[in-house]
py3Dmol code that shows the C-alpha trace and the ligand (Angstrom):
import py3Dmol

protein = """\
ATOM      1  CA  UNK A   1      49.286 124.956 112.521  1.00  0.00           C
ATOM      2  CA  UNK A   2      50.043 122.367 114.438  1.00  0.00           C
ATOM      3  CA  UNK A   3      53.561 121.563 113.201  1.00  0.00           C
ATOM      4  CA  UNK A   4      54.863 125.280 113.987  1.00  0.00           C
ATOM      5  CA  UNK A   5      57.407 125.310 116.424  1.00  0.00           C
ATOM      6  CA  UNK A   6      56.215 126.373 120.248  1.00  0.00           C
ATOM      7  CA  UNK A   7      58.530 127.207 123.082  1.00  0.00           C
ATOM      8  CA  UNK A   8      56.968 127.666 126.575  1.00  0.00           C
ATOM      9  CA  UNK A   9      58.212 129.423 129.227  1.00  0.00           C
ATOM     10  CA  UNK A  10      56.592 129.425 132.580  1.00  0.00           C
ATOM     11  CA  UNK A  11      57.206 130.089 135.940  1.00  0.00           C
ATOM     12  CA  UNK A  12      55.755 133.276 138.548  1.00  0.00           C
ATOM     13  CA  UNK A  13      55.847 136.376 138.335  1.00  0.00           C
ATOM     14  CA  UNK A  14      58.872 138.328 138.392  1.00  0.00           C
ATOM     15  CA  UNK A  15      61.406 135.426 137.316  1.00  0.00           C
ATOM     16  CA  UNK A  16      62.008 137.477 134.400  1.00  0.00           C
ATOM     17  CA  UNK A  17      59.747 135.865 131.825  1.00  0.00           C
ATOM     18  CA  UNK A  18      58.103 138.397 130.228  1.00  0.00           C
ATOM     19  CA  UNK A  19      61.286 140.450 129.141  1.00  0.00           C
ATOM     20  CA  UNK A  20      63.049 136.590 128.432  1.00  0.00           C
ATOM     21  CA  UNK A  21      60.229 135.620 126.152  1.00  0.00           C
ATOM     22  CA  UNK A  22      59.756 138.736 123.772  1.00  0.00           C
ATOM     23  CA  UNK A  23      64.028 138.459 123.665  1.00  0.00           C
ATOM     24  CA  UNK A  24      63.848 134.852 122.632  1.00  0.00           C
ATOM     25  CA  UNK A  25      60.730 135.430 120.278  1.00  0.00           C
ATOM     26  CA  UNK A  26      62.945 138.495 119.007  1.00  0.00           C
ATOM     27  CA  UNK A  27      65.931 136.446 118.158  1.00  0.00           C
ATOM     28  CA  UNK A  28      64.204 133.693 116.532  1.00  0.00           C
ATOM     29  CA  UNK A  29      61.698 136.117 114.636  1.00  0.00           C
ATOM     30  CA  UNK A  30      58.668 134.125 116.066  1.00  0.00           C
ATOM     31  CA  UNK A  31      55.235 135.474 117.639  1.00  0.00           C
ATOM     32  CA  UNK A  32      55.046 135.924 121.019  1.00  0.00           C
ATOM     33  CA  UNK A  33      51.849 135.339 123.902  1.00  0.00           C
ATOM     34  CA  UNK A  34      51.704 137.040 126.777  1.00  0.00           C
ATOM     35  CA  UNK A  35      49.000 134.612 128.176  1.00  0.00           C
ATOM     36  CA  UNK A  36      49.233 136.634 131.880  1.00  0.00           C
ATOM     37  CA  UNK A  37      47.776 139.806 129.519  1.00  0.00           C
ATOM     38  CA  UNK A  38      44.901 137.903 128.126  1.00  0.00           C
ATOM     39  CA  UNK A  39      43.626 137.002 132.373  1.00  0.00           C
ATOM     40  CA  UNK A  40      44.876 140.947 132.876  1.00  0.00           C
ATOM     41  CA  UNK A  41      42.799 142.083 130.449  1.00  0.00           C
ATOM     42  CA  UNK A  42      39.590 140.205 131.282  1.00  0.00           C
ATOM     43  CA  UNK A  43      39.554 140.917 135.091  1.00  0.00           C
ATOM     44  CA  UNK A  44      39.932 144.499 133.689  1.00  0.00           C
ATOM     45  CA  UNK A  45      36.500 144.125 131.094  1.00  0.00           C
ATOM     46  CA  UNK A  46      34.880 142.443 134.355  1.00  0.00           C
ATOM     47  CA  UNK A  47      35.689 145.022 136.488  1.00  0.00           C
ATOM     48  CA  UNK A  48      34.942 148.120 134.164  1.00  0.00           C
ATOM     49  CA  UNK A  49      31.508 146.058 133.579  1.00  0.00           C
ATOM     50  CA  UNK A  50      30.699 145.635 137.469  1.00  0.00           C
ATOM     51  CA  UNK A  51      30.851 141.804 137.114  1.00  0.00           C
ATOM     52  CA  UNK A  52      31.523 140.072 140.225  1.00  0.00           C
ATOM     53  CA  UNK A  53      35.200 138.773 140.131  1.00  0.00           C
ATOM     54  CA  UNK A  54      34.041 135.284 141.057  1.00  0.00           C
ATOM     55  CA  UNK A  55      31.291 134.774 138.221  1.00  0.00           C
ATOM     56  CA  UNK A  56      33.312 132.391 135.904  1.00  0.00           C
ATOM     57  CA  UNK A  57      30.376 132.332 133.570  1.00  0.00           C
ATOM     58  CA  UNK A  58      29.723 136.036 133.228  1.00  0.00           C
ATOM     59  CA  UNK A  59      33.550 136.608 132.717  1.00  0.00           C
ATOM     60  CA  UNK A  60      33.700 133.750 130.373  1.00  0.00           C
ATOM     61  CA  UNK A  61      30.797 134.603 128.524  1.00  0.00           C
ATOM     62  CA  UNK A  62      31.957 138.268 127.849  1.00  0.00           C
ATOM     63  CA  UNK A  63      35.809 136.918 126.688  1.00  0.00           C
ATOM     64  CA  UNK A  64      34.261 136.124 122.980  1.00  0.00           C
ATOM     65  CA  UNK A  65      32.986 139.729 122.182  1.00  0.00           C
ATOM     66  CA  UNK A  66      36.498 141.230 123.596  1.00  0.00           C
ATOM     67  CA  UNK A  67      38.477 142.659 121.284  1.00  0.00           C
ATOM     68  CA  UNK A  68      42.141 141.999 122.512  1.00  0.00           C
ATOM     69  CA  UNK A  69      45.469 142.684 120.527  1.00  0.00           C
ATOM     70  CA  UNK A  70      48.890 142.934 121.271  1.00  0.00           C
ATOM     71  CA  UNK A  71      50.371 145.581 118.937  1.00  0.00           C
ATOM     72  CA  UNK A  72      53.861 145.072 119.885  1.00  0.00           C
ATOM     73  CA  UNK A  73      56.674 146.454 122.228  1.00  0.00           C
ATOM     74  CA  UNK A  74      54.676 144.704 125.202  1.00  0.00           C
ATOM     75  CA  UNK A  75      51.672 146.711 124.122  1.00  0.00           C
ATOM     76  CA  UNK A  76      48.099 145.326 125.071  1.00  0.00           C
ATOM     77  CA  UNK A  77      44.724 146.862 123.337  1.00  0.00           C
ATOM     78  CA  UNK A  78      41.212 146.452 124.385  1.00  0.00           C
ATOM     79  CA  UNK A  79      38.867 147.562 121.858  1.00  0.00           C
ATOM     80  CA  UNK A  80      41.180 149.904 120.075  1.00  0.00           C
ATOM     81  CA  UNK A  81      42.104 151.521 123.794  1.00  0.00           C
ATOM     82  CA  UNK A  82      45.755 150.982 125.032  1.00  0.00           C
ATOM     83  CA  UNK A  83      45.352 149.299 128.705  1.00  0.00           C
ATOM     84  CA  UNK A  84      49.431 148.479 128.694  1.00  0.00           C
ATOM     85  CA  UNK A  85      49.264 150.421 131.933  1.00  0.00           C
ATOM     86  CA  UNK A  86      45.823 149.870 133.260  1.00  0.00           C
ATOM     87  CA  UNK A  87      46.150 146.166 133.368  1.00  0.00           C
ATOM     88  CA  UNK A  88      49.730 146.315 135.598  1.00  0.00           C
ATOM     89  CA  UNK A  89      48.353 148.306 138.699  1.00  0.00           C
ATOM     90  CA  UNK A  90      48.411 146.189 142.124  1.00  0.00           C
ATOM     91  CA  UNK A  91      44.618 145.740 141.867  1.00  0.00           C
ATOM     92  CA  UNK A  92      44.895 144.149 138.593  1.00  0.00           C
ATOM     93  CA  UNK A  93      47.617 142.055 139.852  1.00  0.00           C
ATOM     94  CA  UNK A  94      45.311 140.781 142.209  1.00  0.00           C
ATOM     95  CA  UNK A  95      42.188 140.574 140.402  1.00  0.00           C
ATOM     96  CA  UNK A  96      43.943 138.541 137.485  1.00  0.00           C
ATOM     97  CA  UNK A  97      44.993 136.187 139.794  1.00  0.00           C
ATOM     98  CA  UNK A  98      41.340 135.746 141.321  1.00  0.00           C
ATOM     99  CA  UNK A  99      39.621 135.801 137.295  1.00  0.00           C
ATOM    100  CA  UNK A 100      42.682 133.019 136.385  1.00  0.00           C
ATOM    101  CA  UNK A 101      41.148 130.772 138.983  1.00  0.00           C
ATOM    102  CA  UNK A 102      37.831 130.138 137.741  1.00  0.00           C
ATOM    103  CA  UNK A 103      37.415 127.095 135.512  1.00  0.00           C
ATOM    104  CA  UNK A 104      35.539 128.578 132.843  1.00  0.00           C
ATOM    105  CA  UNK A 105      37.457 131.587 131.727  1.00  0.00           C
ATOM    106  CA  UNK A 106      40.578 129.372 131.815  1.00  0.00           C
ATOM    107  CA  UNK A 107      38.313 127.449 129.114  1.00  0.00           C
ATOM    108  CA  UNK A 108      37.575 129.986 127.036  1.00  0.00           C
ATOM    109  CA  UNK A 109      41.022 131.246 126.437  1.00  0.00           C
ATOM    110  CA  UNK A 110      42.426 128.043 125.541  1.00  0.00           C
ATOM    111  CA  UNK A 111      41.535 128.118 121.475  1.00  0.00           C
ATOM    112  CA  UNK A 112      42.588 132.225 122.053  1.00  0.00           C
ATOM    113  CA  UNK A 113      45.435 131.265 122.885  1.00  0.00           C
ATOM    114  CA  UNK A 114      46.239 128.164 120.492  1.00  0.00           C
ATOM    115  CA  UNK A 115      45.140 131.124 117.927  1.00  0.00           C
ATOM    116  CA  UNK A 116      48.432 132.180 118.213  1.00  0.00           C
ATOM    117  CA  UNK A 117      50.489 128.878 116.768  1.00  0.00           C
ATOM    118  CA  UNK A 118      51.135 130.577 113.467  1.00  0.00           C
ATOM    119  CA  UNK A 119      54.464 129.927 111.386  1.00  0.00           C
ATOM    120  CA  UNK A 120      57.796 130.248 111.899  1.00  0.00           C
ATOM    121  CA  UNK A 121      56.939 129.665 115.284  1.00  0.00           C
ATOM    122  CA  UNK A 122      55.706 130.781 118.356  1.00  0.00           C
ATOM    123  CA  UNK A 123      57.066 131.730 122.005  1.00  0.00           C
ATOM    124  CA  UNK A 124      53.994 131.534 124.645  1.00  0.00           C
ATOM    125  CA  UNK A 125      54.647 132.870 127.963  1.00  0.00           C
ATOM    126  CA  UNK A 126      52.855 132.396 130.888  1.00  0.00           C
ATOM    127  CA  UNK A 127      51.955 129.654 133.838  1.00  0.00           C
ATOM    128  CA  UNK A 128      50.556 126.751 131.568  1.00  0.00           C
ATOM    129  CA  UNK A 129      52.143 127.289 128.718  1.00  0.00           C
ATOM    130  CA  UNK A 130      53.992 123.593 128.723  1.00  0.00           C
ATOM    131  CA  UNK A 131      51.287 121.663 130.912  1.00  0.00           C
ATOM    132  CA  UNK A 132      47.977 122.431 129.504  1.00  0.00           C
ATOM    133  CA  UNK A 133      48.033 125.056 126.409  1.00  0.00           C
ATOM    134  CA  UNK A 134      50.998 123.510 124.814  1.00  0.00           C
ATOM    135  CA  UNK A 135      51.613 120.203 126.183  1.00  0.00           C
ATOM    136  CA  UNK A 136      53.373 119.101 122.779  1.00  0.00           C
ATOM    137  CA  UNK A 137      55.983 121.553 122.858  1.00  0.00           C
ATOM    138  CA  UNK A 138      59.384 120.782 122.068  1.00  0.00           C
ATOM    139  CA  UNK A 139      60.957 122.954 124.375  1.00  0.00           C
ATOM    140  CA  UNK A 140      59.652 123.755 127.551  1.00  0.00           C
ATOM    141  CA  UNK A 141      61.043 125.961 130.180  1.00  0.00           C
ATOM    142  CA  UNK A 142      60.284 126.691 133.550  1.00  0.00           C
ATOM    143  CA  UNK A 143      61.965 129.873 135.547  1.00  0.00           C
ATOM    144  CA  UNK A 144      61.996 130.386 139.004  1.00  0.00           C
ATOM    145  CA  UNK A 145      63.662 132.458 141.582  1.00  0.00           C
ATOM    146  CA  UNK A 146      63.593 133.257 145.365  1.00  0.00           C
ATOM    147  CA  UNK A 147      60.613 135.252 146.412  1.00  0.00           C
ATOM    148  CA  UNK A 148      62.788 137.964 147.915  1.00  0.00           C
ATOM    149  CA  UNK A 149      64.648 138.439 144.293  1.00  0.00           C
ATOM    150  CA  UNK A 150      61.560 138.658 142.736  1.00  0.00           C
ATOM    151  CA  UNK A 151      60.055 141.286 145.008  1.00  0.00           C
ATOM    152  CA  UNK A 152      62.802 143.264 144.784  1.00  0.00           C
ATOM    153  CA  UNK A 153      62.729 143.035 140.897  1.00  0.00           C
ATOM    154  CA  UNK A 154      58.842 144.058 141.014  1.00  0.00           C
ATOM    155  CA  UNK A 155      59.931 146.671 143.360  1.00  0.00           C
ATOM    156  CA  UNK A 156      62.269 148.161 140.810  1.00  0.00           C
ATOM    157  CA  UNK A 157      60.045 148.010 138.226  1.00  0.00           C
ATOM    158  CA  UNK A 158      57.250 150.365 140.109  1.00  0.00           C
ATOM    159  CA  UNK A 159      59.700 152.788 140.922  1.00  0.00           C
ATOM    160  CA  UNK A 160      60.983 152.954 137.002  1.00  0.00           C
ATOM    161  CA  UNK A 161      57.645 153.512 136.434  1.00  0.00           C
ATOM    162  CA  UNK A 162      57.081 156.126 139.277  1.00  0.00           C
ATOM    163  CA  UNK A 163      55.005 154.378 141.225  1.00  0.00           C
ATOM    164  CA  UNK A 164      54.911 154.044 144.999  1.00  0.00           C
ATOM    165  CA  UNK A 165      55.698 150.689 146.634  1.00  0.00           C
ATOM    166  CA  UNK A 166      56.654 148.824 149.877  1.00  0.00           C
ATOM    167  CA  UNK A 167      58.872 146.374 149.329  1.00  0.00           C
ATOM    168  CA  UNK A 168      57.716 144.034 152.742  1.00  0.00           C
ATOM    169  CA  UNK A 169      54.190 144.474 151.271  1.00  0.00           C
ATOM    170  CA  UNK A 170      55.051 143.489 147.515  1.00  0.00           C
ATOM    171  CA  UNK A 171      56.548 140.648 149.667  1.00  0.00           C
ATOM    172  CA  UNK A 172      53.642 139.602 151.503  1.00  0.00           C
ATOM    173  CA  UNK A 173      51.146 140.175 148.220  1.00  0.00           C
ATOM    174  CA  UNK A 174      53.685 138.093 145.852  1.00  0.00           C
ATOM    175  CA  UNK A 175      53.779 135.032 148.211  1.00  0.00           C
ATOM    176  CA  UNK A 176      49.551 134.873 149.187  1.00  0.00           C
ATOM    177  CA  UNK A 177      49.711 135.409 144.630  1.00  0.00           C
ATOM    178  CA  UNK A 178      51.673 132.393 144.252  1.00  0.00           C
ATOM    179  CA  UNK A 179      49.693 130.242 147.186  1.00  0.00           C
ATOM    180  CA  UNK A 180      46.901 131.351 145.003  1.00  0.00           C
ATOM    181  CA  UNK A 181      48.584 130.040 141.628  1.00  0.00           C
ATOM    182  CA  UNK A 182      49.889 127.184 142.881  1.00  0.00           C
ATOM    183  CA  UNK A 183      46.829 125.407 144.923  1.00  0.00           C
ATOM    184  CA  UNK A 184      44.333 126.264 142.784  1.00  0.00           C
ATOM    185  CA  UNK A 185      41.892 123.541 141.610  1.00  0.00           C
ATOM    186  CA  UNK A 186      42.646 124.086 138.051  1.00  0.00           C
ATOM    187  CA  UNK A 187      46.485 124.313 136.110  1.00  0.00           C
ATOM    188  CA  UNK A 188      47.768 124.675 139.178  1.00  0.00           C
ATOM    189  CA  UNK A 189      51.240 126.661 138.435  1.00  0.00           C
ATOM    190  CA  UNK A 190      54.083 123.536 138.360  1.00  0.00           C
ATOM    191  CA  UNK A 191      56.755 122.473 135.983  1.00  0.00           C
ATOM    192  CA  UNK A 192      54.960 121.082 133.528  1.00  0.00           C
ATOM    193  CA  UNK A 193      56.486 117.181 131.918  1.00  0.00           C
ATOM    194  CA  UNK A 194      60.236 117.532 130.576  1.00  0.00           C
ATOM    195  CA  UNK A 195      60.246 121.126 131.489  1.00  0.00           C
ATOM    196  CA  UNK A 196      63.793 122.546 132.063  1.00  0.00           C
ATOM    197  CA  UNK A 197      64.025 124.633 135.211  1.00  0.00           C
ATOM    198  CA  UNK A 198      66.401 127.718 135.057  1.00  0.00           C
ATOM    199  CA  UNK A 199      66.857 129.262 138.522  1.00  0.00           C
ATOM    200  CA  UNK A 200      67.433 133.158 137.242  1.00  0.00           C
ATOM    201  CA  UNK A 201      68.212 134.376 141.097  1.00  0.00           C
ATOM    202  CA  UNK A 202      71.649 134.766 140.280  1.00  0.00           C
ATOM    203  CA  UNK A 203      71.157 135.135 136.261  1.00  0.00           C
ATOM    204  CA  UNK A 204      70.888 138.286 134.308  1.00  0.00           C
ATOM    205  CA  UNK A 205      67.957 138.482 131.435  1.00  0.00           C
ATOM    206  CA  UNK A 206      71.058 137.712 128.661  1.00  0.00           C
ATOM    207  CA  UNK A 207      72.092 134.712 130.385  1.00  0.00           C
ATOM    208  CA  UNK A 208      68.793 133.175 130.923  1.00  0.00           C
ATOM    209  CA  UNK A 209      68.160 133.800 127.231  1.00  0.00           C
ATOM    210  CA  UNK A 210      71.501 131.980 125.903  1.00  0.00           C
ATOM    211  CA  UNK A 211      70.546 129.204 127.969  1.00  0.00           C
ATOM    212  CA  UNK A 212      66.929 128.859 126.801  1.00  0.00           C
ATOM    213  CA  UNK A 213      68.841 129.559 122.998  1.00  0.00           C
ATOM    214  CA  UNK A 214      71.529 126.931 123.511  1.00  0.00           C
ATOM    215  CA  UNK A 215      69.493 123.998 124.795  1.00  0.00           C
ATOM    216  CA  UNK A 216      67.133 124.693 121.818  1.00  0.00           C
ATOM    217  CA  UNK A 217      70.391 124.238 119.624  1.00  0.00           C
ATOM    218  CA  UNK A 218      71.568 121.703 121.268  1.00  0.00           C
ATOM    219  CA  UNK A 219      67.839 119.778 120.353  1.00  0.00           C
ATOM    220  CA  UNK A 220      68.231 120.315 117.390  1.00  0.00           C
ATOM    221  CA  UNK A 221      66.202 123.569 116.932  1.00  0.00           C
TER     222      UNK A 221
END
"""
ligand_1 = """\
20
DC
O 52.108 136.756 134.248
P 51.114 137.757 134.842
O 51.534 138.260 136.202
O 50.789 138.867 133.904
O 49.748 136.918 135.058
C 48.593 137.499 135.604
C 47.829 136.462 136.408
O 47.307 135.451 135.539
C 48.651 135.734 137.480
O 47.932 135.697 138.699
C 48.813 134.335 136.971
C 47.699 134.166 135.987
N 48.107 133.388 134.821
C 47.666 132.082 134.740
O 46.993 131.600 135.635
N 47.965 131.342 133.638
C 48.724 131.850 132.658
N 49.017 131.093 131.606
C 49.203 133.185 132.744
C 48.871 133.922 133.853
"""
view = py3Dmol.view(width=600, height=400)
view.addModel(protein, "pdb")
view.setStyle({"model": 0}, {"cartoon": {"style": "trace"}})
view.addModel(ligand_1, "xyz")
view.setStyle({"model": 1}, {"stick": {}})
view.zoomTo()
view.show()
């Protein structure tokens, strides 16, 4: 519906914004989109289908049969089968970025995503939330935070997870991610128009969230 509330949040990876978004969307009792899981999951389909990870139109053309769903607690379901894991390795890290890139799966995903806008209201999360998916948003937010923080977040995250990592490599991979994000052709990854910027480097999760919750109060709601 196109009168239900949306808040955006955008920014790159490791700002925070996942964990900031489902808190928010929590709080308020809205729905929440991952948008980051629905590029995830397709690079994963293409992939597990041996299509080439630079055929927009193959990837694009497969989207529509996909069965995606996001059962809750960060959970992500392809065809019944939980990829919550599958889709957060390094090489999907990589190959999302490369699928998110190509014109024509960025197409297809737009009504997917708008799919979501369902009352109360809705939280989207992602890179292009504010700029292209939701430009009408009332509140738009856009997190950031030095590269080093954020590899060093990432970092702690693999190990929680028991996973192996170098932290100069996660380094090296998140900057050549974010070239990526930010030069590509299409929704390039910027602020988007009235956007609030919230540098989290020093922040913890609960004080980004009170200040995404009290500017939205202080708007009015
Ligand atoms: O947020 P994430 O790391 O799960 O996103 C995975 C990839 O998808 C990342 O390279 C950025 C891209 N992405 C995008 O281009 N647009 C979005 N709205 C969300 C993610």
């Amino acid at each position: 519906m196109s009168n239900t509330p949306v808040i955006t949040i955008d920014g790159p990876s490791a700002t925070g914004k996942g964990t900031i978004a489902s808190l928010v969307a929590k709080e308020l009792g809205y729905r929440l989109l991952d948008s980051g899981a629905l590029y995830r999951v397709l690079a994963l389909a293409a992939c597990e289908e041996g299509i080439d990870l630079e055929d927009g139109a193959a990837i694009a053309g497969m989207a529509p049969g996909l069965k995606i769903e996001f059962p809750g607690n960060g959970r992500v379901s392809l065809g019944g089968r939980d990829v919550s894991s599958e889709i957060r390795t390094g090489t999907m890290d990589e190959s999302a970025s490369r699928v998110a890139a190509l014109p024509e799966v960025r197409q297809v995903l737009l009504p997917v995503q708008h799919g979501f806008r369902s009352p109360p209201g809705l939280v989207a999360e992602g890179r292009d939330m504010g700029a292209v998916v939701f430009p009408g948003a009332k509140y738009k937010f856009f997190l950031t935070a030095s590269p080093e923080i954020r590899a060093s977040r990432r970092y702690r995250q693999l190990l929680d997870r028991g996973l192996g990592a170098r932290l100069p490599d996660l380094l090296r991979d998140l900057r050549a991610r974010d070239r990526r994000d930010e030069q590509r052709s299409i929704s390039p990854l910027r602020p988007a128009d009235r956007a609030i910027e919230i540098d989290t480097s020093q922040l913890t999760i609960v004080q980004v969230v009170d200040q995404i919750m009290q500017k939205r109060r202080q708007g009015g709601g």
